[in-house]
FINUDO-761327 format. One record per residue: x, y negated, z negated of N, C-alpha, C in turn; residue in three letters. Coordinates in steps of 0.2 Angstrom, whole numbers, padded with zeros to 4 digits, always signed. Layout:
% FINUDO-761327
XYZXYZXYZALA;...
***
This chain:
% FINUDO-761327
-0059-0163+0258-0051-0163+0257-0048-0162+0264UNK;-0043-0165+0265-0038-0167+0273-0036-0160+0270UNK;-0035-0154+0278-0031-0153+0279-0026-0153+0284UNK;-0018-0149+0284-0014-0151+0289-0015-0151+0295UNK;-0022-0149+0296-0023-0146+0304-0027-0152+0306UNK;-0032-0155+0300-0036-0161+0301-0031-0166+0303UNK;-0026-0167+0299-0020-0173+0300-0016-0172+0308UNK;-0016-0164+0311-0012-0162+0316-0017-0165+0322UNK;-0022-0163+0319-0028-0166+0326-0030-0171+0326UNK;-0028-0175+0321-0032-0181+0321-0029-0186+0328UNK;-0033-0191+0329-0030-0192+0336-0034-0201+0339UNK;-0028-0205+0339-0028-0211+0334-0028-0215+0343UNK;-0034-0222+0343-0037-0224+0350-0030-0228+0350UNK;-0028-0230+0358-0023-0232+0359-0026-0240+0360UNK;-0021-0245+0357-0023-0253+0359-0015-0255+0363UNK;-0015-0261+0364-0010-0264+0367-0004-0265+0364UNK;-0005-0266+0358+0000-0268+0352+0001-0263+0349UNK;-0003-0255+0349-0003-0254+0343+0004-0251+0342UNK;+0006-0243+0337+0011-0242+0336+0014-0236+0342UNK;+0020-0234+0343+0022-0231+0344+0021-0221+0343UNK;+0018-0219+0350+0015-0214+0348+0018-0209+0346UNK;+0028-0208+0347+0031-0205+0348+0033-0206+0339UNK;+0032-0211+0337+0034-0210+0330+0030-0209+0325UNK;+0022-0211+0329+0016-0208+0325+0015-0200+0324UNK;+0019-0198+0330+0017-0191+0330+0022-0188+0326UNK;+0028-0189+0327+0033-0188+0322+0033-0187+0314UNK;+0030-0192+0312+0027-0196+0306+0022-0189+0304UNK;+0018-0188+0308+0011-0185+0305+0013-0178+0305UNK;+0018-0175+0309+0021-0167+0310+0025-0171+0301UNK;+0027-0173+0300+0032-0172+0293+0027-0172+0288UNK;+0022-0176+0290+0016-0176+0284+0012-0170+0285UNK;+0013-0166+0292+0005-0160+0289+0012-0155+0286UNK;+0020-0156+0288+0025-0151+0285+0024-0150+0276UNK;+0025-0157+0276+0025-0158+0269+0018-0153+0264UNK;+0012-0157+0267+0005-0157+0266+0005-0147+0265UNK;+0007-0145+0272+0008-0136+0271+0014-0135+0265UNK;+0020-0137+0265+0023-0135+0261+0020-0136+0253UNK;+0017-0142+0252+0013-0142+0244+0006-0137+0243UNK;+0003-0136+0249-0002-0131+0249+0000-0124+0247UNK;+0006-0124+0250+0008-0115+0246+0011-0116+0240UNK;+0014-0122+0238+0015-0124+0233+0010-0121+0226UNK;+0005-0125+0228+0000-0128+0228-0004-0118+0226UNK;-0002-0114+0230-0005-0107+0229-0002-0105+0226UNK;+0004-0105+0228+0009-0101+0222+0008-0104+0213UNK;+0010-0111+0212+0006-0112+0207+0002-0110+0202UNK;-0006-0110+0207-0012-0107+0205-0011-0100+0204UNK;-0007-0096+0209-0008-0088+0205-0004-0089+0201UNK;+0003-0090+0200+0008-0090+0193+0002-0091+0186UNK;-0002-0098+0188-0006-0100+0182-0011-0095+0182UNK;-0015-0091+0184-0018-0086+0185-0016-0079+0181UNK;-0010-0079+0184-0006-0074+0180-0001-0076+0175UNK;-0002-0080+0174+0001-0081+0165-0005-0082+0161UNK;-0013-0086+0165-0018-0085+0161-0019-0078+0157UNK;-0018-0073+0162-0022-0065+0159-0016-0063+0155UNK;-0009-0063+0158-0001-0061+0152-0004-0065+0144UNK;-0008-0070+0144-0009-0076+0139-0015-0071+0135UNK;-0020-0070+0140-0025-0064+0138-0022-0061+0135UNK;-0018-0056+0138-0017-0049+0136-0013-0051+0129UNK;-0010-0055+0128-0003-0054+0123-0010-0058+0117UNK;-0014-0062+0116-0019-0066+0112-0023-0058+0110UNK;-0025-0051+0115-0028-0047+0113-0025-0044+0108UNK;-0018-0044+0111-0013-0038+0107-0012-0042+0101UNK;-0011-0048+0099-0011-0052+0093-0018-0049+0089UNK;-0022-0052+0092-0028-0050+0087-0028-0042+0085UNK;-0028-0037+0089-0025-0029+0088-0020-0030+0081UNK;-0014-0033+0081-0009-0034+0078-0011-0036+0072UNK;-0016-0041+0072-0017-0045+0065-0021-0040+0061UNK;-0026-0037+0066-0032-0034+0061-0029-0029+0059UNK;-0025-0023+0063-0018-0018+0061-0016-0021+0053UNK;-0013-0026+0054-0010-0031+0047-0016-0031+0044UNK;-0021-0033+0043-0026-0032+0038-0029-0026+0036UNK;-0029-0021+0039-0029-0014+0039-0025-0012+0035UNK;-0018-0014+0038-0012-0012+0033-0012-0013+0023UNK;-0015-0018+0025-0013-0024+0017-0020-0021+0013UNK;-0026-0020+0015-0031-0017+0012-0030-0011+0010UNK;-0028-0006+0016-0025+0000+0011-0020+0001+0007UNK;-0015-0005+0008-0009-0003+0004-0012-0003-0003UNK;-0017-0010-0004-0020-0013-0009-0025-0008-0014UNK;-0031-0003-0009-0033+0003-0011-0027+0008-0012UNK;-0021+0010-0011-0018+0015-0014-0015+0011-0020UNK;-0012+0006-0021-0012+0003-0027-0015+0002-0032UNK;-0021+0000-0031-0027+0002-0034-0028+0009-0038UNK;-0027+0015-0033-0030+0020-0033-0024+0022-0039UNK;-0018+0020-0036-0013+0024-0041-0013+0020-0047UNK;-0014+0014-0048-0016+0012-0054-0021+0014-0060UNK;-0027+0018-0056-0031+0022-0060-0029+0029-0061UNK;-0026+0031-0058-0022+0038-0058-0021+0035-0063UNK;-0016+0032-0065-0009+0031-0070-0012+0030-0078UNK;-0017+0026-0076-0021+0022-0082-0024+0032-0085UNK;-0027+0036-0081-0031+0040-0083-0025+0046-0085UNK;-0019+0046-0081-0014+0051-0086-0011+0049-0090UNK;-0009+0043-0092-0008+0039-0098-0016+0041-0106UNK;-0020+0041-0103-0026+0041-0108-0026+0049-0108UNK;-0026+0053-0103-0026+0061-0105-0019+0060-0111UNK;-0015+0059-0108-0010+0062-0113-0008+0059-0118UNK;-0011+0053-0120-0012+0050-0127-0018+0054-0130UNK;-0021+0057-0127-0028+0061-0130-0024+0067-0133UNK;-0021+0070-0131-0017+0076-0130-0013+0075-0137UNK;-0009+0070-0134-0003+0069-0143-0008+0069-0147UNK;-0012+0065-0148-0019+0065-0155-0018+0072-0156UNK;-0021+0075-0153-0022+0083-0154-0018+0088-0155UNK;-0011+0088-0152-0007+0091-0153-0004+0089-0163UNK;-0005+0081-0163-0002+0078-0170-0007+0083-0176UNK;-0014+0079-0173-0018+0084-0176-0018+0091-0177UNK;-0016+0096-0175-0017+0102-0174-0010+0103-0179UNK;-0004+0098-0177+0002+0100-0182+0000+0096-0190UNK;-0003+0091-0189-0004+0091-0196-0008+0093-0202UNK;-0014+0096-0198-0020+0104-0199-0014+0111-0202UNK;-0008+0111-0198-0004+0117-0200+0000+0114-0204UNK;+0001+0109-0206+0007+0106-0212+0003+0107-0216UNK;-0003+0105-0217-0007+0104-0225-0009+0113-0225UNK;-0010+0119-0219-0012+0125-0221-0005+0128-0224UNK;-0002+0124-0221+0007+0130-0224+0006+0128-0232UNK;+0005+0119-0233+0008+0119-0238+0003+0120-0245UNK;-0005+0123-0242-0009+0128-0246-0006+0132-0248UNK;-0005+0137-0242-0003+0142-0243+0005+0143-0250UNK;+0008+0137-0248+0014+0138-0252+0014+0137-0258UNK;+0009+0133-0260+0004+0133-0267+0000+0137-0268UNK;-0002+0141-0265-0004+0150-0265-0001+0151-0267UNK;+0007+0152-0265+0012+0160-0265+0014+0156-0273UNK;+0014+0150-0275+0020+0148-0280+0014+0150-0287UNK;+0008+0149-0286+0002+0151-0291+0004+0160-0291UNK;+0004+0161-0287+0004+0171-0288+0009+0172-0291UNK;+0015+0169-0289+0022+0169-0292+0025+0169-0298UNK;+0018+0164-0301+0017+0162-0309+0013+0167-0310UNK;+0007+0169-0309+0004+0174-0311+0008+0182-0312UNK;+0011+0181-0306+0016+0188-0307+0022+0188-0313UNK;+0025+0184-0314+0029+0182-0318+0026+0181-0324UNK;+0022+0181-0326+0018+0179-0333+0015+0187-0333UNK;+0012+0190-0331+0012+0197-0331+0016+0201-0330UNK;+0023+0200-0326+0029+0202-0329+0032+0204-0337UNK;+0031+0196-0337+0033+0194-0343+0032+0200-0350UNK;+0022+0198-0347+0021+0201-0355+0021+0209-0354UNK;+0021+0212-0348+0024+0218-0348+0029+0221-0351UNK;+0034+0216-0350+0040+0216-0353+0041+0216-0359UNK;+0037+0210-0362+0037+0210-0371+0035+0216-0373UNK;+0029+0219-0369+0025+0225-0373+0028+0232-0372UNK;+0034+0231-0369+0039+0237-0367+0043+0236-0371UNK;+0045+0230-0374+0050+0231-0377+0048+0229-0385UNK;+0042+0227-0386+0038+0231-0391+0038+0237-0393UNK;+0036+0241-0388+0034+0249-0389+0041+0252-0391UNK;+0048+0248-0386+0055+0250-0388+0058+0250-0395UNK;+0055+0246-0398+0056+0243-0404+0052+0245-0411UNK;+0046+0246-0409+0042+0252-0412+0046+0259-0411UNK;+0048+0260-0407+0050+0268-0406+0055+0269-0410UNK;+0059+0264-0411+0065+0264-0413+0065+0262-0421UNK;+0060+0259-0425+0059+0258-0430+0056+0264-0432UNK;+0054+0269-0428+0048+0276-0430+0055+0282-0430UNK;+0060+0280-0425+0065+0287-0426+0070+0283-0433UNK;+0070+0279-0435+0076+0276-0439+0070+0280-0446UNK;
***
């Protein structure tokens, strides 16, 4: 590869006709100017692309960090939805178990009350029927007595 200093020193045989050496030299000073000015160009470039390569790295790193963060996120939002769906599903079933047995428990003491109140109505009769004949055979005895003092 020509550099400016190769173009600066390059050094051209003189003929009878050739060109003008005041213009060649002139000519060649604008070329190595040029040639250095593209060179730093030319460096500047290169690190700018250099340093936008690894800015490109890092923010590609921080992307992938970011995505997998995001999959992280979604997977557990997913298990705690999940998780709460069986919570839910499992206090739903406890406490449908629970009415059963409450239902049960209250309809076990409807059918004892309503023994019992067919208990107390059978005593009731039984009392009242031996009331009763108590009562006739007092007023039996009332009656005899009364036919015994007449």
């Amino acid at each position: 590869m020509l550099t400016p200093l190769d173009i600066q020193n390059k050094h051209f045989s003189k003929t009878i006709r050739g060109f003008s050496e005041t213009e060649v030299e002139e000519y060649l000073g604008l070329v190595v100017r040029s040639m250095e000015d593209l060179i730093l160009v030319n460096i500047d470039t290169t690190a700018k692309i250099t340093e936008l390569e690894n800015e490109l790295s890092r923010y590609k790193s921080m992307e992938r960090t970011i995505n997998e963060a995001m999959i992280l996120a979604q997977k557990t939002s997913e298990d705690m939805v999940h998780n709460a769906s069986e919570k839910s599903s499992y206090i739903i079933e406890r406490a449908e178990d629970q009415a059963k047995k409450i239902m049960n428990d209250a309809n076990n003491e409807v059918l004892d009350i309503l023994k019992r109140h067919e208990a107390a109505k059978l005593e009731l009769k039984a009392f009242q029927t031996k009331f009763k004949v108590l009562l006739e055979s007092q007023l039996k005895l009332v009656d005899e007595m009364i036919v015994s003092i007449e």
